[in-house]
Every structure is written in C-alpha cells, then in structure tokens.
C-alpha positions as CSV (number, residue, x, y, z in Angstrom):
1,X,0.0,0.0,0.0
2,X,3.0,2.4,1.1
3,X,4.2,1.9,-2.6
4,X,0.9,2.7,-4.3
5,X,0.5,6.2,-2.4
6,X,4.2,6.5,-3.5
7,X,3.8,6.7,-6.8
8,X,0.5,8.3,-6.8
9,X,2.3,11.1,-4.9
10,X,4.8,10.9,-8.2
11,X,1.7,11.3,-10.3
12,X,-0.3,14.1,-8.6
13,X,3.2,16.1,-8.3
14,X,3.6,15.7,-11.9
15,X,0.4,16.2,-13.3
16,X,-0.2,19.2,-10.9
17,X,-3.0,18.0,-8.1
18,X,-2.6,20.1,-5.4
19,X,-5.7,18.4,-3.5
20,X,-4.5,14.9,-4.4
21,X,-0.4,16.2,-2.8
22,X,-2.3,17.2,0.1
23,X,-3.9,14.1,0.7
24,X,-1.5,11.7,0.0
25,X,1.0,13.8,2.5
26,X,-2.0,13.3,5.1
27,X,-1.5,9.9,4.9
28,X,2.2,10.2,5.9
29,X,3.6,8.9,2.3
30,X,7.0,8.7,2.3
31,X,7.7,12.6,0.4
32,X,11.1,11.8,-0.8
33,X,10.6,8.0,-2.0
34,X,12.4,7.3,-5.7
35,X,11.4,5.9,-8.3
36,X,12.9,2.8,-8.3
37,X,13.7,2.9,-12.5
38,X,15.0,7.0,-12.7
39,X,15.3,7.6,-9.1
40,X,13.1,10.9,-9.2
41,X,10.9,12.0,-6.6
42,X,8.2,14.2,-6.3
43,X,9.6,17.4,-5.7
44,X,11.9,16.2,-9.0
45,X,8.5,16.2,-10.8
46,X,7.1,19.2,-9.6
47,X,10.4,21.4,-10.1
48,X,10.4,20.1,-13.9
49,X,6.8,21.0,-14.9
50,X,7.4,24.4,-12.8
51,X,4.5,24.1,-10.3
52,X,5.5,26.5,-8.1
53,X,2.6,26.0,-5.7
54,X,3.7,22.2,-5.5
55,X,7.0,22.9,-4.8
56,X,6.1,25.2,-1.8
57,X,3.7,22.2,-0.6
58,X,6.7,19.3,-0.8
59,X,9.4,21.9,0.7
60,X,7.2,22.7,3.7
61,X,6.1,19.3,3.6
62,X,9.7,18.1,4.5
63,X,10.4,16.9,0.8
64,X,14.7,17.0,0.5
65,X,15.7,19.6,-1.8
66,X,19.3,17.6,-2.5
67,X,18.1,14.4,-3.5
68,X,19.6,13.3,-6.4
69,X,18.2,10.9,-9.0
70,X,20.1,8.2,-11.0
71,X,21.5,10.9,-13.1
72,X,22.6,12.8,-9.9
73,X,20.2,15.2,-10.6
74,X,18.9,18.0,-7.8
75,X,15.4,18.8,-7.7
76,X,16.9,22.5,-9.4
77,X,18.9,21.2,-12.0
78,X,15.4,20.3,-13.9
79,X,13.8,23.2,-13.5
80,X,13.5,26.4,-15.6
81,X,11.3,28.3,-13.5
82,X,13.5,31.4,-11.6
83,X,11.2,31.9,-8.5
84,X,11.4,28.2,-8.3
85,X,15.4,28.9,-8.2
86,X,15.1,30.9,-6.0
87,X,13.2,28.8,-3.5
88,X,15.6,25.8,-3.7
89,X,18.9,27.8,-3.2
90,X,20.7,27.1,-6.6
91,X,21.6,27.9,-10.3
92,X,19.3,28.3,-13.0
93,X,20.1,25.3,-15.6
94,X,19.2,27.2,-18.6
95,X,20.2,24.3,-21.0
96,X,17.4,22.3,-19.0
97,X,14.9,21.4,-21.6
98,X,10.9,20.5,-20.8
99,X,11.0,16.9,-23.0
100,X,9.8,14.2,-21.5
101,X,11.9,11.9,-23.1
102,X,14.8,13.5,-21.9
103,X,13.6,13.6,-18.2
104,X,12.8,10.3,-17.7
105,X,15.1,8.5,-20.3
106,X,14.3,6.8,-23.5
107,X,14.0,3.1,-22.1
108,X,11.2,4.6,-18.9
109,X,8.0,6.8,-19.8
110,X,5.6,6.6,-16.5
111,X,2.0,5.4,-17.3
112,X,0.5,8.5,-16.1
113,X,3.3,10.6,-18.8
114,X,1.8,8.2,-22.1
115,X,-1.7,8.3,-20.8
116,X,-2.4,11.4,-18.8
117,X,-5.1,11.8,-16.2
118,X,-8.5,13.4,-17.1
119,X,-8.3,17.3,-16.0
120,X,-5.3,16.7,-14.4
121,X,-6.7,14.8,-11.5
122,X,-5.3,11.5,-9.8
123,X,-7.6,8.9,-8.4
124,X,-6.9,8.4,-5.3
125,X,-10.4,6.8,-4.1
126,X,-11.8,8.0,-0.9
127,X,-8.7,9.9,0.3
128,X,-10.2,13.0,-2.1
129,X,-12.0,15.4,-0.4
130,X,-14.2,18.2,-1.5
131,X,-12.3,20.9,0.6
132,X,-8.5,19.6,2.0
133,X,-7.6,21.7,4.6
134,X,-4.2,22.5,3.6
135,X,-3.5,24.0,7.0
136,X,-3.8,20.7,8.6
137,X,-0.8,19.2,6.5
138,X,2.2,17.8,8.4
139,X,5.1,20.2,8.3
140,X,7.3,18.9,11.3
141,X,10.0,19.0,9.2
142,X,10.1,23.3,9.5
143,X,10.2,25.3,12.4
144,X,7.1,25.9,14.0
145,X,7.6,29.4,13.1
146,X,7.2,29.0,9.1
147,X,4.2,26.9,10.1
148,X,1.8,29.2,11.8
149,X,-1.1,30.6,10.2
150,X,-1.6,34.0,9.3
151,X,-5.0,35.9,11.5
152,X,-6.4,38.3,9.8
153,X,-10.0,40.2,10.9
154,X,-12.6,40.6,8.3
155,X,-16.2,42.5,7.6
156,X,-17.7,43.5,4.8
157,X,-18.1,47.3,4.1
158,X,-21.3,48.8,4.7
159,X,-22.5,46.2,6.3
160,X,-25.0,46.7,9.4
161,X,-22.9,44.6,11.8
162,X,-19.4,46.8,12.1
163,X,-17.8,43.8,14.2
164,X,-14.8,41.6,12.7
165,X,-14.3,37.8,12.1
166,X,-11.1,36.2,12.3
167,X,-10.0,34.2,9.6
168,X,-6.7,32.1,9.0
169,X,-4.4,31.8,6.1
170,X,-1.4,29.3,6.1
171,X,1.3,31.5,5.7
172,X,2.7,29.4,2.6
173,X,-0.3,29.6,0.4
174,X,-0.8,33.8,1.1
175,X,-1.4,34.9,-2.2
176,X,-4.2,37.6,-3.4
177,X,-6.2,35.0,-4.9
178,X,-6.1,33.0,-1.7
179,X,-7.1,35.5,0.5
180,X,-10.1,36.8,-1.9
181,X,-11.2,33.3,-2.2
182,X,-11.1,32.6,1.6
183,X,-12.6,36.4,2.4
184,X,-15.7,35.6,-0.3
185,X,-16.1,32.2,1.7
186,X,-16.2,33.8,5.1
187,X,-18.4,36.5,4.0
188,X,-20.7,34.6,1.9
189,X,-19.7,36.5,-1.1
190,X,-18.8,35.8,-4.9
191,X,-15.9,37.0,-5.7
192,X,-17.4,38.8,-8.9
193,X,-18.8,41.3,-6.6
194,X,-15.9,42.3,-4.6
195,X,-15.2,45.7,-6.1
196,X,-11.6,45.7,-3.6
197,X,-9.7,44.4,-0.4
198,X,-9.0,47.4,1.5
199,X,-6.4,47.0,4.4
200,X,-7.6,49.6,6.9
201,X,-8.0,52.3,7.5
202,X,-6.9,53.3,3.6
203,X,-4.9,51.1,1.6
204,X,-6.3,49.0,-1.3
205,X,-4.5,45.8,-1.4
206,X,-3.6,44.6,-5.6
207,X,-1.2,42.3,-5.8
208,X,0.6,39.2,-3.9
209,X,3.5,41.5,-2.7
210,X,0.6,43.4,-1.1
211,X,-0.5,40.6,0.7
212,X,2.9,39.1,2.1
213,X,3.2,42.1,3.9
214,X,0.0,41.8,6.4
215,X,1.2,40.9,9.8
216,X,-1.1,39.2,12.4
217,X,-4.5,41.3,13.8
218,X,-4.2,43.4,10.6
219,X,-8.0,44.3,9.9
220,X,-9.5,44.1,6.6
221,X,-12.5,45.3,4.4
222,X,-14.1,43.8,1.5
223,X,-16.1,46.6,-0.6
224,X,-18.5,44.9,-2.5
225,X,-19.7,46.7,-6.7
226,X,-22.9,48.0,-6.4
227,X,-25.7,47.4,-8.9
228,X,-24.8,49.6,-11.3
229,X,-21.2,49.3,-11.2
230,X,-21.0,52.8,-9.2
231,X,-19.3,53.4,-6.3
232,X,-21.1,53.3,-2.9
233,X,-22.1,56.8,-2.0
234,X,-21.7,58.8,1.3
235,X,-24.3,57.9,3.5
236,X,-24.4,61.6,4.8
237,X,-25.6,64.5,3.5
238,X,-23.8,67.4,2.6
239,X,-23.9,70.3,4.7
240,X,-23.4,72.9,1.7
241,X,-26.9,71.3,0.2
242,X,-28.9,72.6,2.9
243,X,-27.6,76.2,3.9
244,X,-31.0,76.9,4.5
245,X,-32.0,74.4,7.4
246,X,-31.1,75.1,10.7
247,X,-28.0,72.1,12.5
248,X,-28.7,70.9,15.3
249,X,-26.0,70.0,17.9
C-alpha cells in the first residue's frame, strides 16, 4: 500500500493535483521515496513541470531539496522556473529542456506521462475530499515558526454589523487570490462582486506582494460593486446642500 501512495504522490506532483499532494501527504507517504527505474521523486517532478505552488507544498512538507536521481540530478537542475530557483537555493540550468523523453530517459516513460489523467486529476479513491484543509498538512520538518497561520479580521463594508471575524491563512499559500477566495467564503460573497480588499483604514490591497506584507491582527474590508457598477455613496448629507436648514447639535 505504502508503494501505491508513493507513486501516486509521483503522479499528482507531476500532473499538478494540489488536492490529491495534500492528501496523499496526510497519509504520511514517504515525500522523498524514488522511483525505483529514474530515481526521481516528487519534488523532482514538480520542479520540472514548474508548479511552483507544488513545490512550496513538498518543501514545507519536509520533501529534501538535494536528493539526487540516477542521473545525480537536484530537484533545481530540472527546472526552468526562476522563483522556483530561487526557492531551492541554486543555479538556473538554462540548458534544461521541458521533453519528457529526456527527463525520464528513452527506455522509462511513466504510465501517467503516455496516458495522462482526465483534468489533471489522480484517483486516489476516498482519500479525495471536496475541501483539504491544507493547513492541517504535516510540516514537522520546519520550524514551528514557518508553520503558523496567518490571523487576519474581516467585515464587509457597509454592512450593518461593524464587528470583525477572524480568519486564517497558512502562511505558505498567502497569495491575493487565496485570501479573496477565503474572504468571499467567510463572508458569503462571490468574488465577482468584490469591487476591492481594503487594508484599513486606507490602503487597497492589488497584488501578492501586497499581501505578504500583512502581519497578524491586521484588519480588513471587503467593498463589494454595487448594482450599477458605481461606487457606494456617502451615506451623509452634505452640509453645503442645505444652507438653509437650521443644525442641530
């Protein structure tokens, strides 16, 4: 059985399931088990087809970034993505190409490279969940530190209740799209009609770098579109539009 999730974890890395890398490392699969034919493993698989994401799962997963395969290959010297690079510690191989063939040798093509999953999804059976919680993924293998979640507080602008609700964000996976998909969630929300993120009390929040930066406790707003595409008006009235009325203090 041990085997089977082994390769299956080769196969998801490769073929780019997040949900089914998550649930296979649940089930305390061995992260750095070879291939017994080419000697890759899966963050060998996920370096080559540049999934970024992946790699970031495997690394704070425990996966060994200087295993070699039976070329004496590094998870970096088959990859041609910079940022992934930049992850790993090492030296862009420029001369690495993106052919199967040569990745895996002429005499060894995996089944799941000749006859590729539907959608890019692996079956593994029952362990497949609707919603893996990511956060919940063993990471013993980092300091605690580089394992805490991220605490934001939330509330939707406008609304009639002015309280906040905490929400979490695994510190690995903060990205803008992450944090709009979990804000819409909390909220209730589709993310079609979030106009902005606003990170109080002023600052609109565009881009992944943007988000990186929040620190714990940092309170947020999500401004919804109105209607008619126009931005939500001041609720108060303007004084110059009724010199004639007497204020009342």
């Amino acid at each position: 059985m041990a085997s089977i999730l082994q390769e299956k974890l080769l196969e998801a890395s490769c073929v780019g399931d997040i949900e089914a890398v998550a649930a296979l490392l649940s089930q305390n699969t061995d992260i750095n088990g070879k291939n017994i034919v080419n000697g890759w493993t899966a963050l060998h698989w996920a370096c080559k087809r540049n999934n970024e994401e992946i790699v970031r799962i495997l690394l704070n997963s425990g996966a060994n970034k200087d295993t070699v395969n039976n070329k004496g290959e590094k998870p970096v010297d088959v990859t041609t993505s910079e940022s992934i690079v930049g992850l790993l510690g090492g030296t862009l191989n420029k001369s690495t190409g993106n052919h199967f063939d040569e990745e895996v040798g002429v005499r060894f093509s995996p089944n799941y490279l000749k006859n590729a999953p539907l959608n890019g999804q692996v079956d593994i059976g029952r362990l497949r969940s609707k919603h893996t919680d990511f956060s919940a993924m063993q990471t013993t293998a980092l300091p605690a530190a580089q394992n805490d979640d991220l605490v934001l507080l939330l509330r939707r602008h406008g609304s009639t209740d002015p309280d906040f609700i905490e929400i979490e964000i695994p510190k690995w996976k903060l990205t803008y799209n992450t944090l709009l998909k979990i804000c819409c969630e909390e909220l209730e929300v589709f993310e079609g009609q979030v106009e902005r993120i606003r990170k109080l009390p002023n600052t609109r929040l565009r881009k992944d770098t943007d988000v990186k930066r929040l620190l714990n406790g940092q309170e947020l707003e999500i401004v919804l579109k109105t209607p008619n595409g126009e931005k939500t008006a001041n609720c108060y009235q303007s004084i110059s539009t009724c010199k004639n009325q007497t204020i009342l203090y």
